[in-house]
Every structure is written in structure tokens, then in C-alpha cells.
KOLBADO-353260 format. One record per residue (C-alpha): x negated, y, z negated; residue in one letter; residue number from 1. Coordinates in Angstrom, 2 decimals, always signed. Example, Ala and Ser with C-alpha at 12.3 -4.5 7.8 and 13.67 -1.06 7.14 Angstrom:
2
xx, yy, zz, zalum, selo
-12.30, -4.50, -7.80, A, 1;
-13.67, -1.06, -7.14, S, 2;
***
This chain:
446
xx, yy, zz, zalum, selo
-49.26, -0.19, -261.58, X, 1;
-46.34, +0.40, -263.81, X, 2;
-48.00, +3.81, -264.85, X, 3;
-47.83, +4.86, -261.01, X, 4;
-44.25, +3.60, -260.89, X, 5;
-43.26, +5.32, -263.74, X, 6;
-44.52, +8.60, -261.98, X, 7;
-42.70, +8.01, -258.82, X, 8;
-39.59, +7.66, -260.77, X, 9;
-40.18, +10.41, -262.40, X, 10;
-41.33, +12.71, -259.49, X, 11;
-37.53, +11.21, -257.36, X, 12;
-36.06, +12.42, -260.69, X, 13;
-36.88, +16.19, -260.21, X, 14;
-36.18, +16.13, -256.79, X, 15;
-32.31, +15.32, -257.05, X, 16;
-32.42, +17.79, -260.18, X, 17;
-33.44, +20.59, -258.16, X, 18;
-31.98, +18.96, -254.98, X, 19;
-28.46, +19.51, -257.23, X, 20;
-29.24, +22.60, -258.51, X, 21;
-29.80, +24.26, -254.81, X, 22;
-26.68, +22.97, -253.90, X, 23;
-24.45, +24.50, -256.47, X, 24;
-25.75, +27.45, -257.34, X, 25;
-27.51, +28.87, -254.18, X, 26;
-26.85, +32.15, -252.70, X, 27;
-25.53, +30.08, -249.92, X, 28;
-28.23, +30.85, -247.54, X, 29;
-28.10, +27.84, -246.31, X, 30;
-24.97, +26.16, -246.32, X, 31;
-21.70, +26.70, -244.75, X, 32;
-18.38, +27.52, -245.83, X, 33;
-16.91, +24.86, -248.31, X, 34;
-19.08, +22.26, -246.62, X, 35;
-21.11, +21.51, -250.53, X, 36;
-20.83, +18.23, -252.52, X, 37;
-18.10, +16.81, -253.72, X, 38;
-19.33, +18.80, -257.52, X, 39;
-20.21, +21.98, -255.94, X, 40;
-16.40, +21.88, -254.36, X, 41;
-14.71, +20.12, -257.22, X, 42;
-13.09, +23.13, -258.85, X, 43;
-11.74, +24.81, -255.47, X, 44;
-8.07, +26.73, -255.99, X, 45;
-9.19, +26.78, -259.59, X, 46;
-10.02, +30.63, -259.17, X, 47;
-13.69, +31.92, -260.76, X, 48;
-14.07, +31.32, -264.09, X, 49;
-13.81, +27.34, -263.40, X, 50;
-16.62, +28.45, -260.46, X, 51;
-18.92, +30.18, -262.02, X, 52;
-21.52, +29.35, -264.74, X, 53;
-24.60, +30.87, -266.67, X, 54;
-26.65, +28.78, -264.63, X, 55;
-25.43, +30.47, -261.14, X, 56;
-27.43, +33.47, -261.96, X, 57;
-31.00, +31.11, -261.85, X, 58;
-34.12, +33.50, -263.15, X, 59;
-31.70, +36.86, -262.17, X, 60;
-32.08, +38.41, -266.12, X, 61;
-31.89, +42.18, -265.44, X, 62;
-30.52, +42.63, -262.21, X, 63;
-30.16, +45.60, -261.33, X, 64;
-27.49, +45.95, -257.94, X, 65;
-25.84, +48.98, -255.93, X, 66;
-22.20, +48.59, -255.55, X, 67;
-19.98, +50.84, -252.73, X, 68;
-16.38, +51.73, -252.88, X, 69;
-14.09, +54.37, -251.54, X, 70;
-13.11, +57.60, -253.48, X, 71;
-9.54, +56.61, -254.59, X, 72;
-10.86, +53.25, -255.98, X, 73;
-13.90, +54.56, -257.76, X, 74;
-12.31, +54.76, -261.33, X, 75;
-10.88, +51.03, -261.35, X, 76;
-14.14, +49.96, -259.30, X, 77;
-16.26, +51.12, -262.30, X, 78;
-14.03, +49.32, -265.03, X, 79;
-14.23, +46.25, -263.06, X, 80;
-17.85, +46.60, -262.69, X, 81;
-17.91, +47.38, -266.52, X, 82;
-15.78, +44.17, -267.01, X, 83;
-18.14, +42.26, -265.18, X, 84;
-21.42, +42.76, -267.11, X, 85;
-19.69, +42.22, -270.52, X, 86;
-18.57, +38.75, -269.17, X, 87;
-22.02, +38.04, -268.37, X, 88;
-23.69, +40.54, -270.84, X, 89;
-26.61, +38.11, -271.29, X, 90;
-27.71, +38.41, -268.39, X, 91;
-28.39, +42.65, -268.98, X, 92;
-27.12, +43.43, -265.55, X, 93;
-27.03, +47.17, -264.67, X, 94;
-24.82, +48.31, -261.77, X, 95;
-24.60, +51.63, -259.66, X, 96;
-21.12, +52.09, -257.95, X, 97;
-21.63, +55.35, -255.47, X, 98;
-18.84, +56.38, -253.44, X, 99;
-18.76, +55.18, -249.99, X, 100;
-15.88, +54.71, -247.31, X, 101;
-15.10, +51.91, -246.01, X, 102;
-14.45, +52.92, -242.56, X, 103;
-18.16, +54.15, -242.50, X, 104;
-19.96, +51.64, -244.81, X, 105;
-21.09, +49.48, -242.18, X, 106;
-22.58, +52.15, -240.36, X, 107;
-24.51, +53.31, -243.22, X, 108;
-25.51, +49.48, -243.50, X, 109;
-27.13, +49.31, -240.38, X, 110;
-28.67, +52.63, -240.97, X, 111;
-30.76, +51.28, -244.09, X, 112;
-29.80, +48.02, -245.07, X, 113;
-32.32, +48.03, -247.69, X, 114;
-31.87, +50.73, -249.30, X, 115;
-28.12, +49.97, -249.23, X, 116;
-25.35, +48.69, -251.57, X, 117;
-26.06, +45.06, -252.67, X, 118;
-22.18, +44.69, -252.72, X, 119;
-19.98, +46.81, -250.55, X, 120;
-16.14, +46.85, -249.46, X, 121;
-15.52, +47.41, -245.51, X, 122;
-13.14, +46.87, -242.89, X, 123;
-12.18, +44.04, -241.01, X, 124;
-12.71, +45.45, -237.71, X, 125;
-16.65, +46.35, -238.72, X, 126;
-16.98, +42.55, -239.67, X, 127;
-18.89, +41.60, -235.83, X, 128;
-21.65, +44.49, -236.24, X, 129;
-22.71, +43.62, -239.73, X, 130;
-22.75, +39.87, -238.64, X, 131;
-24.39, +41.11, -235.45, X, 132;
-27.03, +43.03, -237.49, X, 133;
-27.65, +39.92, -240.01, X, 134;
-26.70, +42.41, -243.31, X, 135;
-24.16, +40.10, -244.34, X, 136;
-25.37, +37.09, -246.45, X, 137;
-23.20, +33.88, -246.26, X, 138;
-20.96, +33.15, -249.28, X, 139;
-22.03, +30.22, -251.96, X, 140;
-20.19, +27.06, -250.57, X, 141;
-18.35, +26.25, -253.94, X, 142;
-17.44, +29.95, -253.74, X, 143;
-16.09, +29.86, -250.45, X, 144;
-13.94, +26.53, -250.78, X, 145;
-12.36, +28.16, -253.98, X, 146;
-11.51, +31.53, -251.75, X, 147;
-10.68, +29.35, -248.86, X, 148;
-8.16, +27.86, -251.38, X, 149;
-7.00, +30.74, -253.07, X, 150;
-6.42, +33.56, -250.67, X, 151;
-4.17, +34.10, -247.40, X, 152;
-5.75, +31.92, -244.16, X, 153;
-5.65, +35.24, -241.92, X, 154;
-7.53, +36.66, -244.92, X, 155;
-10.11, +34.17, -244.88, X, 156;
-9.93, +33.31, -241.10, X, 157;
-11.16, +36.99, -240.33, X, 158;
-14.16, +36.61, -242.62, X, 159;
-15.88, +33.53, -241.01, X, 160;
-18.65, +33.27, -237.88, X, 161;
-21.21, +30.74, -237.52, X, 162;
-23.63, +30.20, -239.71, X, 163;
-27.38, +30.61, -237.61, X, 164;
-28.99, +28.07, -239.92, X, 165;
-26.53, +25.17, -239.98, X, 166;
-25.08, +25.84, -236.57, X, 167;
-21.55, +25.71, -238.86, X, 168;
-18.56, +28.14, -239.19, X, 169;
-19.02, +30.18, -243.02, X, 170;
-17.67, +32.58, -244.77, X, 171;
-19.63, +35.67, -244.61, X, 172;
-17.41, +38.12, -246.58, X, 173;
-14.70, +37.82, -249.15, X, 174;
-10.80, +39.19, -248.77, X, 175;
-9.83, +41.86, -250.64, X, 176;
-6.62, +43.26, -249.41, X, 177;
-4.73, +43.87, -246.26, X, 178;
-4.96, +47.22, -244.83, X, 179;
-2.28, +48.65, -242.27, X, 180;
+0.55, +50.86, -242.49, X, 181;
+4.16, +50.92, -242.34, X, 182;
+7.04, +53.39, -242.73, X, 183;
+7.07, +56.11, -246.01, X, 184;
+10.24, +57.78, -246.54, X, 185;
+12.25, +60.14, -249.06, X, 186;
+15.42, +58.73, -249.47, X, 187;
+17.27, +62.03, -250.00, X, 188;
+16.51, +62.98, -246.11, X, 189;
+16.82, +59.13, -244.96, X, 190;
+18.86, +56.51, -245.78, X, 191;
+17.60, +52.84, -246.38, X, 192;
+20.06, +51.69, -243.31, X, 193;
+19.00, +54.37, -241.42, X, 194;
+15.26, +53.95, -241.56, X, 195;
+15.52, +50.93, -239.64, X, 196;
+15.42, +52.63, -236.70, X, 197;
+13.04, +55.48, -235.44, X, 198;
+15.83, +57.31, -233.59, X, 199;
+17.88, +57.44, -236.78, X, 200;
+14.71, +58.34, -238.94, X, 201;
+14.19, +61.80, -236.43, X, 202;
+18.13, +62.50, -236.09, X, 203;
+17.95, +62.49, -240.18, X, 204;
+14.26, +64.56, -240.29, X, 205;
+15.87, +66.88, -237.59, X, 206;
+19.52, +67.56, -239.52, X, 207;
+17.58, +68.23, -242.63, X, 208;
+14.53, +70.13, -241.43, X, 209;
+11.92, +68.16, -242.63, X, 210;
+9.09, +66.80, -240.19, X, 211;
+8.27, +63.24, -239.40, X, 212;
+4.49, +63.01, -239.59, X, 213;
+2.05, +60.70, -237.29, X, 214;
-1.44, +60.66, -236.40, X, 215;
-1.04, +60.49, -232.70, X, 216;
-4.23, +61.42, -232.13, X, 217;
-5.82, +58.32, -233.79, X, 218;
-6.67, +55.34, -231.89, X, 219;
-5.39, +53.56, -234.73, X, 220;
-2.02, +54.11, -234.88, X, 221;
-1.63, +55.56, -230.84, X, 222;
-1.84, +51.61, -230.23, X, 223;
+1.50, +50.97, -231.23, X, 224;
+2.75, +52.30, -228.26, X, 225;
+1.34, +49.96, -226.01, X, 226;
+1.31, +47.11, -228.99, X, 227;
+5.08, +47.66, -228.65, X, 228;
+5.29, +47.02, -225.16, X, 229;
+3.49, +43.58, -225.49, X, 230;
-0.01, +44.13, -224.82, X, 231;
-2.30, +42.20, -227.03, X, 232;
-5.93, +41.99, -227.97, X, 233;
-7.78, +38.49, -227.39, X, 234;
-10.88, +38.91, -228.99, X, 235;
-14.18, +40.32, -226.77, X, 236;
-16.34, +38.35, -224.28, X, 237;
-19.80, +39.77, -223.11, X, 238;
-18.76, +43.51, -224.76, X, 239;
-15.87, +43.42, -222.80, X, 240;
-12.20, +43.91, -224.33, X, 241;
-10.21, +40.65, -223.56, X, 242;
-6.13, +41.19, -223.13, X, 243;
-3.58, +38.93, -223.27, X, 244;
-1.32, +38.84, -219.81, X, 245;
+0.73, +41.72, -220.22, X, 246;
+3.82, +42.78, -218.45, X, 247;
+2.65, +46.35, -217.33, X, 248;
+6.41, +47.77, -216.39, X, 249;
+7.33, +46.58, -219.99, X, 250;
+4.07, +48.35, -222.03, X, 251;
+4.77, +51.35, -219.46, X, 252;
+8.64, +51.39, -220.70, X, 253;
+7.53, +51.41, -224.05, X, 254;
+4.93, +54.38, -223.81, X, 255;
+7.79, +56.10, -222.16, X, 256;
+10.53, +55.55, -224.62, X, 257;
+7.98, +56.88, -227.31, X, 258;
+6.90, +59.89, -225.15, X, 259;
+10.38, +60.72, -224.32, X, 260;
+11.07, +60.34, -228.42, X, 261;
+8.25, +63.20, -229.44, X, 262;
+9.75, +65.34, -226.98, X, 263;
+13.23, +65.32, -227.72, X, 264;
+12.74, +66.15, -231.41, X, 265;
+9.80, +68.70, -230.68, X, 266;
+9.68, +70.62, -233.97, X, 267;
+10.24, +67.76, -235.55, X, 268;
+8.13, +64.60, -234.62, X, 269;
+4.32, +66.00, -235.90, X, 270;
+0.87, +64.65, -235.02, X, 271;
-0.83, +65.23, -237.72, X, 272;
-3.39, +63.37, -239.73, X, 273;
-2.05, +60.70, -242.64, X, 274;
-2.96, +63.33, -245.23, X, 275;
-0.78, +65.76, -244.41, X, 276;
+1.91, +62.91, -245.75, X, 277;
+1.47, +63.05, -249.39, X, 278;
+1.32, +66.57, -249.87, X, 279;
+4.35, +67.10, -247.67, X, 280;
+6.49, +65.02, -249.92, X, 281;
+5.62, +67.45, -252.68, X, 282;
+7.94, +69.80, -253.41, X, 283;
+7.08, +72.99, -256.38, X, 284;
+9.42, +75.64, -257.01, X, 285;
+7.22, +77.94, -254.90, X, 286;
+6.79, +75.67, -252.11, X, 287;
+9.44, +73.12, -251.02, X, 288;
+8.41, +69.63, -249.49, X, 289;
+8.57, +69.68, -245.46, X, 290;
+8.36, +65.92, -244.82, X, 291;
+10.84, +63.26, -244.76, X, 292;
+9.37, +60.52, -243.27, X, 293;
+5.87, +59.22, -241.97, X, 294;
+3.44, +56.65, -241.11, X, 295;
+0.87, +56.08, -243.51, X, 296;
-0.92, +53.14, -245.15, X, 297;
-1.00, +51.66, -248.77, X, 298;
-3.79, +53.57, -249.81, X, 299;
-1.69, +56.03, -250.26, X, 300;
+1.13, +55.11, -251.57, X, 301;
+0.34, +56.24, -255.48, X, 302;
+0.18, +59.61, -253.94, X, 303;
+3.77, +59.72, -252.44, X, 304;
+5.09, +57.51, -255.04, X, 305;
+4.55, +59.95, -257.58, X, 306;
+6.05, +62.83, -255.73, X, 307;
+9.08, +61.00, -254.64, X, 308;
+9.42, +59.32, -257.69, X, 309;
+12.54, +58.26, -257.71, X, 310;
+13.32, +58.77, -253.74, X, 311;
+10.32, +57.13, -252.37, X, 312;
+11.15, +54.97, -249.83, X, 313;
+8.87, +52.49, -248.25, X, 314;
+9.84, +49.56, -245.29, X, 315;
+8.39, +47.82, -242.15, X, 316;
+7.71, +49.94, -239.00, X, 317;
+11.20, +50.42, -237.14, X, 318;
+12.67, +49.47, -234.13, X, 319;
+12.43, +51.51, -231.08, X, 320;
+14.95, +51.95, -228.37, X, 321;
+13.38, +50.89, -225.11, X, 322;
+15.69, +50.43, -222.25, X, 323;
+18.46, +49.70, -223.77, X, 324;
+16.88, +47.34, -225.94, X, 325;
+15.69, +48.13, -229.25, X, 326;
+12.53, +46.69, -230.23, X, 327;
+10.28, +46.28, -233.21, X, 328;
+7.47, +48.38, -233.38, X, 329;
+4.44, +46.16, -233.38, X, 330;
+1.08, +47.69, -235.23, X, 331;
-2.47, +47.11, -235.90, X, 332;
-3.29, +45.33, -238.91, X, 333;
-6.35, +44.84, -240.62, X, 334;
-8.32, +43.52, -243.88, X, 335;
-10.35, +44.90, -246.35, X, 336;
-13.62, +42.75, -247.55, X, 337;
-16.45, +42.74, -250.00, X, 338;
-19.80, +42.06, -248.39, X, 339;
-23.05, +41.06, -250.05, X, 340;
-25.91, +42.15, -248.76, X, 341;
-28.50, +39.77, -247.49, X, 342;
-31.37, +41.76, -247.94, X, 343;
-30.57, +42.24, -251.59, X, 344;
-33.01, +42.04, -254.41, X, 345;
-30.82, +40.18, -256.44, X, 346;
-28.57, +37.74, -254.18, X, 347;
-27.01, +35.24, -256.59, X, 348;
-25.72, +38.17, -259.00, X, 349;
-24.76, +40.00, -255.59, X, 350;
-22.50, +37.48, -254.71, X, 351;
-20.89, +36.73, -258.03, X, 352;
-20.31, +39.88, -258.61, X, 353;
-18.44, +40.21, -254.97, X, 354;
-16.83, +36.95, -255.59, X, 355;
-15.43, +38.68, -258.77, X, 356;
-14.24, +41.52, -257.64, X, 357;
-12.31, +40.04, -254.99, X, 358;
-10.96, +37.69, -257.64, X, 359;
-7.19, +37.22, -258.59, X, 360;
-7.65, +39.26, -261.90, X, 361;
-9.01, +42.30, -260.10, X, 362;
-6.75, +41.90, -257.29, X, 363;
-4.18, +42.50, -259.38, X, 364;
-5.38, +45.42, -261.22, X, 365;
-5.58, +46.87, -257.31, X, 366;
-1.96, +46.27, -256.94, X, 367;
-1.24, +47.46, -259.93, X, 368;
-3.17, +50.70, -260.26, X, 369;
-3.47, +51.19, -256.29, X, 370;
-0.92, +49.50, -254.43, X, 371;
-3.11, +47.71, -252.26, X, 372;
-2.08, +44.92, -251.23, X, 373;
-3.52, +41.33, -252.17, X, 374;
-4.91, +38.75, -250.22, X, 375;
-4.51, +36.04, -253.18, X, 376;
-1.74, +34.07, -253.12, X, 377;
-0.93, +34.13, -256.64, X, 378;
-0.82, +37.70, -256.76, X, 379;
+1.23, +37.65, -253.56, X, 380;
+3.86, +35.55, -255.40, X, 381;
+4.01, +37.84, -258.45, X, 382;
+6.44, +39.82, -260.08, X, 383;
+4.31, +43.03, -259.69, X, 384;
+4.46, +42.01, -256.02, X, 385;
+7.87, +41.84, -255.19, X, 386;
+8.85, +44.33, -257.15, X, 387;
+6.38, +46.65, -255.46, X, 388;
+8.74, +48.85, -252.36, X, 389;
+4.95, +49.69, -250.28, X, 390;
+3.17, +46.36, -250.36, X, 391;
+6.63, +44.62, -249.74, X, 392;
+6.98, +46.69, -246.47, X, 393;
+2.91, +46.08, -245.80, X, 394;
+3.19, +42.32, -245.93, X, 395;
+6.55, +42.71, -243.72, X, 396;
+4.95, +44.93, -241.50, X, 397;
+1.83, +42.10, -241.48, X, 398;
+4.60, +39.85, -239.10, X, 399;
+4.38, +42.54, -236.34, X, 400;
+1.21, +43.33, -236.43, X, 401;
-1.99, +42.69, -234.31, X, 402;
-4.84, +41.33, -236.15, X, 403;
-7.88, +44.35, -236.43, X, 404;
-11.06, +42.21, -235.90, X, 405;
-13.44, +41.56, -233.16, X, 406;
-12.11, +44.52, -231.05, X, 407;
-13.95, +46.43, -228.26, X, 408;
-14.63, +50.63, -227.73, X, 409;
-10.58, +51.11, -228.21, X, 410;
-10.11, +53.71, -230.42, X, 411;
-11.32, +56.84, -228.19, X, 412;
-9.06, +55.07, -224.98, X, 413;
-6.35, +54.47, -227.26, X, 414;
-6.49, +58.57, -228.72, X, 415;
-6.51, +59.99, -225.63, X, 416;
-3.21, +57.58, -224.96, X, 417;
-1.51, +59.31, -227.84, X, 418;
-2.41, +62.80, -227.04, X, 419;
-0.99, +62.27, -223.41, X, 420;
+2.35, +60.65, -224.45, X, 421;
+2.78, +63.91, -226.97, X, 422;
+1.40, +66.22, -224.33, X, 423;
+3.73, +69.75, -223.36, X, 424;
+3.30, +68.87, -219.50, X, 425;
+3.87, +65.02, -219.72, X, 426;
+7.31, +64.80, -218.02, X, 427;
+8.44, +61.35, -219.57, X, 428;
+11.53, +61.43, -216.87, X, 429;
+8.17, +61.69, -214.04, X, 430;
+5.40, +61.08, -215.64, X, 431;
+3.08, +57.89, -214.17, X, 432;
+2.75, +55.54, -217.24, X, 433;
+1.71, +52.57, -215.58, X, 434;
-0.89, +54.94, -214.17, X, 435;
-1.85, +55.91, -217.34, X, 436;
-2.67, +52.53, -218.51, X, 437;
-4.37, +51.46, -216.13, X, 438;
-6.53, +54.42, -216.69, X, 439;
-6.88, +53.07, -220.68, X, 440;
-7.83, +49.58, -219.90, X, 441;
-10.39, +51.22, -217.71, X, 442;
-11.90, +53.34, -219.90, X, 443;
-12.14, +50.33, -222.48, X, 444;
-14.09, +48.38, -219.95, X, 445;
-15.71, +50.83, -218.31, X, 446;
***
């Protein structure tokens, strides 16, 4: 009897050992956001070293993973990478990092998810199809109370949808920077008084002969003009695009005061894409620079901070004039993520190593090296920070901004929107702008 006893104890024993070890050390397959024991969740806000162990990689020796990140953050990416398997050289780990936009990764995702990247950095806005198409794995629960506790809540927010198996919100992705754009400027064509407003910014452009550069003809920044006005996205219902309740004469009086804008300074107000921006700040004795202001994004702000030097200017979006009125110009603004995928060979490495890079350490080195901006709040609070003119005027620019996730088929509507507003034969003293949205929304919603 006591022999039989003495095996049921035993038998109890290695359930709660393995019972524990699931729990903290999981890929989080099963278990949603920051919802672990009281251990797993212990050491939340204490960043990743104090959350990761040996024992998080389980029977993972030798993995071998696929990692994805844009062209301009290749170099760093592969340090970081490098970084990562001496901190854990025991575990032999081997890592690929391939080139691969972000703006396309989830597309190549749900190409081949297989034979995909086990970690990969997209954009916010791409977040609903990979969830939609089951390639993102949920994150580790003690890993996802520490980001939960450690990074912006928009940041985090954006990176959440129910988990299938629980029936519980998770984190699905972590935050890696905030993507969005603001206003670029060389300070020896405009002021820093006078790039508060737009209609200052051309006057200065115009008197000097430099151009004023924006992608009109991109969904992604043609919104403003409507964003502006007070139109807002509400999320999507049953594919459809859901709106806030818009006042249609205001929106219409903003498209108008930006059409009438392009016109008046024809010559000098260019649609043209963002990467015309950097290399028209650079002046050589054999060709001078031809831009003095633009609207372009932090990824490239190394670019025109090292041909401004000095002069490189950087702020919020301005105000436009509209009626009378003027009025901050309101934008779209996204995040950047690291994704793990679930169909990957080796999941627990996978998602340490995205948990790393989308630590504080290499969020730093981002801001640092890159400029991107950080979704960490200790790095948001540093020195390197503050003292930084383009992610200063990012996070600024975040306040008057429309959040970039769960949106519907906007980007072609919103295009066309831009090209009509810049248009030779739209008459902005006649033209039917009300008309005109109304013709957007419907082409959203078919």
C-alpha cells in the first residue's frame, strides 16, 4: 500500500513539474497575453534578461531560423542577430537575415508561410491578414506582460486579437517602432517659426526656388486631406470601412484649401515620391540641392540629416489655413512589429529572438543608428530621444495622427483623391468636393 502511495506521489510530482514548465516557457500557443502565473509574470517591466532563461529554449540546440528586415536596417539587423547568438552561444543557433520590406512581408507570408522568415518585421496596418491567415504565433505570456509593461499602450494595443484557443485577447506581435511622417526642412530656405505653417513653408520654397516635395499620389499620405477635415477611421465591420460621423462641408473645405494650395504655388508644391526628398537636399558643386521642404518619414531621416547637416530641420505636420481658420494637419500613423511565425520549425527560439530584438537595448541602437523611433518607454524618455530633432517631431506628429491598423481597400480611393485635388483642370474656386468624396467613400465600400 505505501509502495502504491509512494508512486502516486511521485507520478502528481511530475505533473506540476511539467505542468510549471509549460507555463513559463511555452511558445505561448496556448495562453493569452500576460494571463500566466503569478512566476511566469513575476518579472514584468523588468525588460528581457530578467525574462528569459536557458531553460526557455527546451530541446531547441541548433536552431536554425530565417529572419526578414528591410534594406536600410539590414547592417544593424545582422549585428543584433550576431549579438543574439553569442548571448545564447550554447545553444549553436544559426540565423539567416534576407532582405525583405516590410510593406510587402506579409504578402510574401501568406504566399509561403513555410518556407518563410521564422521572425519578420511588418506593418501595423498588415497586422488583420496575418492574424486572418493564422501565420502569426501568439507571444509567451511572461513575454507579453513584460512588453505590455515596457512599451507604449498604442504600441501594444495595435498588436493584440483574440486568442482562438483560449477565447482571450493576446499579443500576437511585438512593437518595434512607430512609423509615420512629419515635416523635413532645410533651415537656410525655412525658418523654424515659419515652418509652422504650410502657407509660410511654400511662400519660403517659392522666394528661394526650391520645391516642396509630397507624394500626392499615395494613399498614404493623400489622406491627410480629408484626415484634416475630420474624417476618421473606426475600424472595419463585415469588409466594410467604418467612419466616424463626419461633417462633409468641413472635410470638403479642407480638400479645397489643400487643392487651392498646390495650385497657387504650381512650380513649386511637387508630387513626387518620398525619395526624391533626400537626394534633393543634396547639394555638389555640380549640382545644387532643389528642395527645401517635404514630407517624409523617419526612415529617412539619416539620409537628409547627413546632407543638411547642420540645417536639417525636422517638426510636426503644420497647420493649414482652412476658412479662415488654420488647422493642424492631421496624418496617418502607424507601427512597426516583429512577428514570429507560427509555422516555424523552431518556435521558442523564434520568439526569443523577436522578443529580443524588439527589446530596449536594440531599440535603442535603432534610434541611434536609424532614427526610428521607439516604442519603449525608457528609450522614449532618453537623452538620445529628446535630443533627437526627427523622432521628436514623429512622436509630436503621433498626437494628430490616425491610428494605421485594421483599415479597409483605402489606399487606391484615397490616391485617386490626391491626384484630383493636384489635377490641371480641378478648379478649386468650382470644383465639386463634396462630390468628390462621396465618390471616395464609395469606392471604399463599393
Amino acid at each position: 500500500m505505501k509502495k502504491i502511495i509512494a508512486l502516486v506521489l511521485a507520478a502528481m510530482m511530475l505533473v506540476a513539474v511539467f505542468a510549471g514548465c509549460g507555463e513559463d516557457s511555452s511558445s505561448g500557443s496556448g495562453s493569452g497575453s500576460g494571463s500566466g502565473s503569478g512566476s511566469s509574470t513575476a518579472n514584468a517591466g523588468k525588460g528581457f534578461d530578467a525574462n528569459v532563461s536557458a531553460e526557455d529554449f527546451g530541446s531547441e540546440t541548433g536552431a536554425k531560423l530565417k529572419v526578414w528586415g528591410p534594406d536600410a536596417y539590414i547592417k544593424l539587423l545582422t549585428k543584433q542577430c550576431d549579438d543574439f547568438k553569442k548571448k545564447f552561444a550554447d545553444q549553436k543557433i544559426t540565423i539567416e537575415v534576407v532582405p525583405q520590406s516590410e510593406d510587402t512581408a506579409a504578402t510574401m507570408m501568406q504566399t509561403d508561410a513555410k518556407a518563410g522568415a521564422d521572425v519578420f518585421g511588418f506593418a501595423s496596418d498588415q497586422f488583420s491578414n496575418l492574424i486572418n491567415a493564422g501565420i502569426l504565433s501568439p507571444i509567451n505570456a511572461k513575454y507579453a506582460a513584460d512588453v505590455e509593461k515596457t512599451n507604449d499602450k498604442a504600441s501594444v494595443d495595435i498588436s493584440k486579437s483574440v486568442n482562438n484557443t483560449t477565447g482571450k485577447e493576446a499579443l500576437y506581435a511585438y512593437p518595434e517602432t512607430g512609423n509615420g511622417y512629419f515635416l523635413v526642412y532645410d533651415k537656410s530656405v525655412v525658418s523654424d517659426k515659419d515652418a509652422g505653417s504650410l502657407e509660410t513653408i511654400l511662400k519660403d520654397c517659392k522666394d528661394n526656388g526650391k520645391k516642396f516635395i509630397m507624394d500626392v499620389g499615395n494613399g498614404y499620405y493623400a489622406c491627410m486631406f480629408i484626415f484634416t477635415g475630420g474624417l476618421r477611421l473606426e475600424g472595419t465591420k463585415d469588409n466594410k470601412q467604418l467612419f466616424n460621423k463626419y461633417d462633409e462641408d468641413e472635410v470638403a473645405a479642407s480638400m479645397k484649401a489643400f487643392s487651392k494650395l498646390m495650385h497657387e504655388y504650381k512650380g513649386t508644391f511637387m508630387s513626387d515620391a518620398v525619395t526624391a526628398i533626400p537626394s534633393g537636399f543634396t547639394s555638389t558643386s555640380s549640382r545644387p540641392s532643389k528642395v527645401g521642404a517635404g514630407i517624409d518619414g523617419n526612415w529617412d531621416t539619416a539620409g537628409i540629416s547627413k546632407a543638411l547637416g547642420k540645417n536639417f530641420g525636422a517638426s510636426k505636420l503644420p497647420t493649414i489655413n482652412i476658412d479662415g481658420k488654420d488647422t493642424q494637419i492631421y496624418s496617418m500613423y502607424g507601427y512597426k512589429s516583429v512577428g514570429v511565425n507560427a509555422n516555424s520549425k523552431y518556435p521558442r527560439t523564434a520568439q526569443i529572438l523577436g522578443y529580443y530584438l524588439a527589446s530596449e537595448d536594440c531599440q535603442m541602437q535603432r534610434a541611434k543608428e536609424l532614427g526610428w523611433s521607439p516604442t519603449n518607454l525608457n528609450v522614449i524618455e532618453s537623452d538620445v530621444v529628446k535630443n533627437d530633432v526627427a523622432i521628436s517631431a514623429l512622436l509630436e506628429q503621433s498626437k494628430y495622427s490616425i491610428p494605421q491598423a485594421n483599415v479597409g481597400p483605402i489606399w487606391d480611393p484615397f490616391k485617386s483623391l490626391g491626384n484630383k485635388l493636384l489635377a490641371d483642370d480641378t478648379d478649386p474656386e468650382t470644383f465639386d468636393f463634396a462630390g468628390l468624396l462621396d465618390q471616395v467613400i464609395q469606392n471604399i465600400n463599393g
